[in-house]
C-alpha positions as CSV (number, residue, x, y, z in Angstrom):
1,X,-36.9,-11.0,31.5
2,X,-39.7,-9.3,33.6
3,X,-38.4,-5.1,34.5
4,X,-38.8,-4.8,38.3
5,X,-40.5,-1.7,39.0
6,X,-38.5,1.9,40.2
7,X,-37.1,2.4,43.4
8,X,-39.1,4.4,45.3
9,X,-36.5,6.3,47.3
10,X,-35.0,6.6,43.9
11,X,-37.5,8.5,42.7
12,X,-38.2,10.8,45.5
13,X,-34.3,11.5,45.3
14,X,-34.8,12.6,41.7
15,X,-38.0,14.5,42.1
16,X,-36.0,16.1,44.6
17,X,-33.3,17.2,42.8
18,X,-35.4,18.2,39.6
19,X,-36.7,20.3,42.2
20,X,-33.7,22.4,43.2
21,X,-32.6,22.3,39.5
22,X,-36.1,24.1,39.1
23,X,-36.0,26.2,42.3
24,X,-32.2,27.4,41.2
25,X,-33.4,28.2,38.1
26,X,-36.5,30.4,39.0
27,X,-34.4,32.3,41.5
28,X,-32.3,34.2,38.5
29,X,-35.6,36.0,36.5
30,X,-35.1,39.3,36.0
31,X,-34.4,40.5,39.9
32,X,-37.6,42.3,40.1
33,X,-39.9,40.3,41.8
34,X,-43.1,42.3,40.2
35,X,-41.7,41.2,36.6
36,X,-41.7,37.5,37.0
37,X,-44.4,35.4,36.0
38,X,-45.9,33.2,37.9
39,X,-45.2,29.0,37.6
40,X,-48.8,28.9,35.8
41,X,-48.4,32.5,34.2
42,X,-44.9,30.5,32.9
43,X,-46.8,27.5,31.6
44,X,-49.6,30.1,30.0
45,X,-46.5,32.2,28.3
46,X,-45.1,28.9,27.1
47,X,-48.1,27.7,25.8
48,X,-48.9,30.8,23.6
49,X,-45.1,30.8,22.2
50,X,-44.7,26.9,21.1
51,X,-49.0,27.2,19.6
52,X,-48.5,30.9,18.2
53,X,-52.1,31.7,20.2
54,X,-55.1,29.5,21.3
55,X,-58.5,29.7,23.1
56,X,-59.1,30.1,26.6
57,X,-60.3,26.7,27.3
58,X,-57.2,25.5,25.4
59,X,-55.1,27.2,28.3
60,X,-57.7,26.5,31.5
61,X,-57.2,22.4,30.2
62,X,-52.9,23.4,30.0
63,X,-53.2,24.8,33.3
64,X,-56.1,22.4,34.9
65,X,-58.5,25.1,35.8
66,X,-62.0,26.5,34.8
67,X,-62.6,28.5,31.8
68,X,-64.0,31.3,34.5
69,X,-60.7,31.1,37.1
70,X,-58.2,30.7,33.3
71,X,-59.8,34.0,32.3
72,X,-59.4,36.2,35.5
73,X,-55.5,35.2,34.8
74,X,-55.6,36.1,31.4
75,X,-56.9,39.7,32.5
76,X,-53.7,40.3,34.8
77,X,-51.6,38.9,31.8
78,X,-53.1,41.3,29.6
79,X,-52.5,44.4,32.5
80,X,-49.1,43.8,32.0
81,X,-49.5,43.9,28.6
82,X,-47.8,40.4,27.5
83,X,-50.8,39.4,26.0
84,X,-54.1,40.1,23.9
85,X,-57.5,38.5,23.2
86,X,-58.8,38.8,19.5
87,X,-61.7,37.4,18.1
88,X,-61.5,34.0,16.8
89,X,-62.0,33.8,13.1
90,X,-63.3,30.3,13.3
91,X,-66.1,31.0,15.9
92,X,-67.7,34.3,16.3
93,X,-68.3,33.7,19.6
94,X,-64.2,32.7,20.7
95,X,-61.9,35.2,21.3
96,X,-57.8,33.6,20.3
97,X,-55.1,34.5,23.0
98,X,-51.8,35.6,21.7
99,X,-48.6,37.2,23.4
100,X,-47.6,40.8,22.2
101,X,-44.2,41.9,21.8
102,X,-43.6,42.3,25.2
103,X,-44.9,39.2,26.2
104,X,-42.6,37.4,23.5
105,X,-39.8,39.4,24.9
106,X,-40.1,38.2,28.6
107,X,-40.6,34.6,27.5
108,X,-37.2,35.2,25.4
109,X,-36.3,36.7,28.8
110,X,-36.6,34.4,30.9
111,X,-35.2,31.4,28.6
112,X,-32.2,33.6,28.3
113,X,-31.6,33.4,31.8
114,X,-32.2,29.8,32.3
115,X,-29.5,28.7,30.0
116,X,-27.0,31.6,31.6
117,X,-28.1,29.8,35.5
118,X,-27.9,26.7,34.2
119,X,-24.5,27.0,32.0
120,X,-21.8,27.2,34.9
121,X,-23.4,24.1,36.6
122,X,-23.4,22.1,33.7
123,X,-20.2,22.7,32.6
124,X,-18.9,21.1,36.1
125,X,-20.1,18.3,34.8
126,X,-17.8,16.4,32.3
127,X,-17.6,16.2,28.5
128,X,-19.1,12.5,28.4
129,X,-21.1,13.3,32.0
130,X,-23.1,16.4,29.8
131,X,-24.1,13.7,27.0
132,X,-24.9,10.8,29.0
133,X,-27.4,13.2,31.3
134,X,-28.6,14.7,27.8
135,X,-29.1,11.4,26.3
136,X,-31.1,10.3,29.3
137,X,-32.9,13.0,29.9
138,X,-34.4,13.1,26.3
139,X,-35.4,9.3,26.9
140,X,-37.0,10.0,29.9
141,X,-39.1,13.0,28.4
142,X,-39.7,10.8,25.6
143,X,-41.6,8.0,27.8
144,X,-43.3,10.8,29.7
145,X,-44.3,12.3,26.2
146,X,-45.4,8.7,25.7
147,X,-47.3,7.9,28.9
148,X,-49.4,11.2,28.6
149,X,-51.2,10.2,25.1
């Protein structure tokens, strides 16, 4: 049996409403609007926490920018003080990115805050409702996990 391809207004309804999820989400950080990272200063953070620190051009292809633009946001990162550049031990000329304390303490932070937005409206949702949007939510980030190799 041939799959018919996605609705499209289907799709723009749940783009939409990953969306809010997102925007909901990203208006609980820390109330002071100087301390919140940016979206790409997020995806940065993130990066260094799941890869325990990684080059610069590592992060500029993350983020989809140029080594040059990737390491005039790695200088504001490093104002702040949540992160540091060390020489790479592998090339003399690399320097490695990793978060400091702080840094590791807003990305705790902020996930900390996430789950406390996001627990009161999940738990409107049903026992059953919770799994099945669980369940298909790991299937969905699976394929997309899939479709990006």
């Amino acid at each position: 049996m041939e799959q018919m391809g996605p609705d499209p207004a289907g799709l723009e309804r749940f783009f939409e409403h990953l969306q809010a999820v997102n925007r909901y989400v990203r208006a609980g950080w820390f109330g002071e609007p100087r301390r919140q990272p940016t979206r790409v200063q997020w995806m940065i953070l993130r990066k260094l926490q799941r890869t325990g620190g990684c080059s610069v051009g590592e992060l500029a292809q993350r983020v989809d920018v140029g080594p040059s633009a990737m390491s005039q946001m790695l200088d504001r990162l490093e104002r702040v003080g949540w992160l540091s550049r060390e020489p790479d031990p592998r090339d003399a000329r690399g320097r490695t990115v990793r978060l400091t304390r702080q840094g590791e303490d807003v990305v705790r932070a902020v996930e900390q805050e996430w789950i406390r937005r996001l627990a009161r409206p999940f738990a409107r949702l049903e026992p059953d409702e919770q799994k099945q949007l669980l369940a298909l939510m790991d299937k969905l980030a699976q394929f997309v996990t899939e479709e990006g190799r």
